[in-house]
N, C-alpha and C positions, 0 to 999 in steps of 0.2 A: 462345607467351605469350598469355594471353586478358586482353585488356584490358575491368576491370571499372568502372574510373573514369580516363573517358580524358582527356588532356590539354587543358584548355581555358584560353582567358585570364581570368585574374582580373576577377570588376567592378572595379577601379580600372584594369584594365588597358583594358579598353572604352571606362570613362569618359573616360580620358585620352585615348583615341584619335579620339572624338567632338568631346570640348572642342575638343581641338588645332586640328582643322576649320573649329568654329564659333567660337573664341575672337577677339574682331576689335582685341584690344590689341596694343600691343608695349610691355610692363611687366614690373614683376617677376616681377607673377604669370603671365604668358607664359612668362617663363623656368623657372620654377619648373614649370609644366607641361609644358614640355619637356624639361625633367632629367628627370622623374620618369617621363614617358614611355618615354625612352630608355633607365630602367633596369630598367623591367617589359618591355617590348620584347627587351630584351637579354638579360633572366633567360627570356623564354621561348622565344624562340630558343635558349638554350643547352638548358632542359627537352627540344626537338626533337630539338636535337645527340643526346642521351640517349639516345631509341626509337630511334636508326638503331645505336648500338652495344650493345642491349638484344636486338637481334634479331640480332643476330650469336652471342650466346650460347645455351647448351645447356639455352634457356628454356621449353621447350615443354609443360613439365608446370606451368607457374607461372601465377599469378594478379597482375594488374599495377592498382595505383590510384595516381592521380595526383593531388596537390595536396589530401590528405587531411586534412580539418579537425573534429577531435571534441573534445568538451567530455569534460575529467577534473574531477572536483570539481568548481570554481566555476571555473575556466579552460578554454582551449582551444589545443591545439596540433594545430601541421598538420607534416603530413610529405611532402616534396618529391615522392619516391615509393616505395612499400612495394608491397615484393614479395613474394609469400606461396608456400612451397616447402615441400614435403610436409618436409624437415626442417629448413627455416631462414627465416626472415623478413628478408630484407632492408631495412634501413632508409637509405635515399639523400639527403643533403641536398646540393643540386646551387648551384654556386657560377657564375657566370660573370664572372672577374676576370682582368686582363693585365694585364701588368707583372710585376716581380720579387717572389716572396712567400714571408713568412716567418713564423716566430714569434719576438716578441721573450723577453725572459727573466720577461716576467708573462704569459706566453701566449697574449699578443693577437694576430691574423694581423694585418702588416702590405703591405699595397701600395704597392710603389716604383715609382712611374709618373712621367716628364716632370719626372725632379728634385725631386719633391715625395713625402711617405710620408704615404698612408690608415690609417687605425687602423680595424679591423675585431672584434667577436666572435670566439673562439676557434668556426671552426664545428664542430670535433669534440665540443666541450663540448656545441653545439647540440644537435647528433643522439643522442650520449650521453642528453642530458635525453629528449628524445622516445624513446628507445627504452627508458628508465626509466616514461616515462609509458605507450607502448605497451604494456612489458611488464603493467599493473595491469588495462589492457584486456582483454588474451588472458588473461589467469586469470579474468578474471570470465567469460572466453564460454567458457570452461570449456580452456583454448588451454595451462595454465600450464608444459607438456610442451616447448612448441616454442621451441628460441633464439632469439637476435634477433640478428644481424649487421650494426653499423653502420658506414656508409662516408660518404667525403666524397669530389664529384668535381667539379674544376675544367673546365669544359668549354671555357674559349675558348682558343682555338688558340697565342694569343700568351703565355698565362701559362706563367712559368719558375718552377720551384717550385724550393723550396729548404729540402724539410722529410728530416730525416733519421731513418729507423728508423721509419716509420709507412706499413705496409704498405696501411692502409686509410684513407689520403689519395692522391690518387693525380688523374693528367689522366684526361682522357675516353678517351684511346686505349689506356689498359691496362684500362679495366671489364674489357672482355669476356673478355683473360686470367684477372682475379683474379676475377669472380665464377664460372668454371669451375672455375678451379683451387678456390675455398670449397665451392663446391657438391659436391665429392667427401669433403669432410671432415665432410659431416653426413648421416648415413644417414637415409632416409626414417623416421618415426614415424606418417606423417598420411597417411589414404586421401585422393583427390584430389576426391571430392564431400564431405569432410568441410570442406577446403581453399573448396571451391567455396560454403557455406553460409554462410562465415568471411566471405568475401571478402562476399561480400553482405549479412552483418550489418553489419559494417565501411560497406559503400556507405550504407546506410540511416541511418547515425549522423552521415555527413559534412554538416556545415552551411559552405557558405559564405559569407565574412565579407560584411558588408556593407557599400555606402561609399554616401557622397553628396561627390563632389570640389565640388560646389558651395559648399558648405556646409563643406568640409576647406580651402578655397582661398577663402574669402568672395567669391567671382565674383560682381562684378554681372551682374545681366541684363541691363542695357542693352549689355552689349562681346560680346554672346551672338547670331553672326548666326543671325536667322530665316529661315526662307523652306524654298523644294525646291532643293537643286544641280543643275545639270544633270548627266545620267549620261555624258556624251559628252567635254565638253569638263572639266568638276572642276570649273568659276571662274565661269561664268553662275549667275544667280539665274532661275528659270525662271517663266513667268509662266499663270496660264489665262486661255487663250482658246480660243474656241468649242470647249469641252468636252473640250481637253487641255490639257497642259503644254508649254509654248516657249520656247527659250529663243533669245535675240537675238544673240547669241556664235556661236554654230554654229549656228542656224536648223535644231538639234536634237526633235522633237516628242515624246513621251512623256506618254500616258497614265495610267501608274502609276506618274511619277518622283514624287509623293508619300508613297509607300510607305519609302523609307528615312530619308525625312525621321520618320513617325512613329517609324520605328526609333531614330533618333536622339533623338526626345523621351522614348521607353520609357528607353532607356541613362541618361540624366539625369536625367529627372523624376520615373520610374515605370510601372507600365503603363497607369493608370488615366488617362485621359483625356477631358473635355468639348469642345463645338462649339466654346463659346470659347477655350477652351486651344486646341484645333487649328487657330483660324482665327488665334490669336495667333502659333502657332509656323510658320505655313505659309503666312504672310500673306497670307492670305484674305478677303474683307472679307463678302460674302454667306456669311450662317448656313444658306440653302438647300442653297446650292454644297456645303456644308462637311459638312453633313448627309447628303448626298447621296453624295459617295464616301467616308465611312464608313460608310455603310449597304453600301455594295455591295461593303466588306471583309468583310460576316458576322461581326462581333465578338461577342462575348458582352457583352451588356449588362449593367450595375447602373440603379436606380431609372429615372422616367421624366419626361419633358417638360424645364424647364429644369437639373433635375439629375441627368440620363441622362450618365452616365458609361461608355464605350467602352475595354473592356478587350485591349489591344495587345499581351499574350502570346503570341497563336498567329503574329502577322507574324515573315515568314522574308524 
């Protein structure tokens, strides 16, 4: 399997994960960020679940994109993950739900968990729609030959399914059966560099969505801690002195423990960053100081003197 768009975490999924960090409430909106955390966390852990029984199958002539996001008309759908096979298109939209599950008799999936029932989207309806919208895609990239084969796969361990006569709903640990056993029922039609041009028109079209949890979650700045963490201990705020970072917890030293702090204002804020924005987020008080070790990050700059803006895309 040649992975063309490989699995990564959503921005809301980052963002969440930074907030969480820096959030210094215990409020609603604490809670709220912690749901929401826990269930992008959980959907991608399950997406991982996914590549380990993806690669158990008889994939090796396929083309894999993950978390595929393209604009049809005036909207946009994404697809969990689309798998491209010399005669069949895979369409997967990846569930990760426990408890008992079912359809009621207006075909909503319900979740019976802890005495209580979750009302859910039909997800076969989901991938249906996308695989209707998929299909308007490959006709126009001239594809209109190649079927589309869509599934729905539960991947947490604990879900007890209780859908009957629906071959292609299914837990995580029968993929690798049924996409072998499909895969013999669609004879090839498509040479594998024709496959291979698809897949990378396909990557080129993918936009992902964009968030501002700030601004989704009206967080003040003020419950927003500033500063460098230490990398040692997690919980000291680290301090400079004489030309590094210290922290008083663990009498930890660190040089470049400011570097994931910028990462961390990139994830939130943006990449574009000023002296004072960075002496604000990394409680700095000398604009020299501040100057100083983002100069010797090599950033690509915008304009100059007091509104020289330092561009944080290339920090890893």
């Amino acid at each position: 399997m040649e992975v063309i768009l490989p699995l990564v975490k959503t921005e809301l999924h980052e963002q969440l994960e930074v907030l969480g960090r820096r959030y210094s409430g215990n409020d609603r909106t604490f809670s709220e960020l912690k749901d929401d955390y826990g269930r992008e966390e959980a959907g991608f852990y399950g997406e991982r679940q996914l590549d380990y029984y993806l690669r158990l199958s008889d994939l090796s002539e396929v083309f894999s994109l993950a978390g595929l996001r393209m604009k049809w008309d005036r909207h946009y759908f994404q697809i969990d993950r689309l798998l491209l096979d010399a005669g069949v298109c895979f369409v997967i939209e990846v569930k990760h739900l426990k408890g008992n599950l079912f359809f009621n008799e207006k075909g909503q999936l319900i979740q019976q968990l802890h005495d209580q029932d979750f009302k859910y989207d039909n997800p076969y309806t989901q991938v249906k729609l996308q695989t209707k919208q998929l299909r308007q895609v490959l006709n126009r990239a001239g594809f209109s030959d190649l079927p589309i084969h869509p599934l729905v796969v539960f991947t947490h361990k604990n879900a007890r399914l209780n859908f009957v006569n629906t071959p292609d709903i299914l837990a995580l640990q029968q993929l690798t059966f049924q996409i072998d056993e499909l895969l013999k029922q669609y004879a090839p039609i498509r040479e594998k560099s024709e496959l291979r041009k698809l897949a990378q028109n396909l990557k080129r079209q993918h936009t992902a969505k964009g968030e501002n949890v700030l601004r989704r979650y009206h967080v003040d700045l003020d419950k927003i801690r500033r500063g460098v963490f230490c990398p040692e201990c997690g919980s000291g705020l680290m301090e400079r002195v004489h030309g590094t970072w210290y922290c008083k917890l663990c009498k930890r030293k660190d040089c470049h423990a400011h570097i994931p702090a910028l990462i961390d204002y990139r994830t939130l804020f943006g990449q574009l960053i000023t002296n004072k924005q960075a002496r604000w987020f990394l409680r700095v008080e000398s604009r020299y100081t501040m100057h100083r070790l983002l100069k010797e990050l090599n950033l690509p700059v915008v304009g100059n003197n007091k509104l020289t803006q330092y561009n944080l895309s290339k920090l890893k």
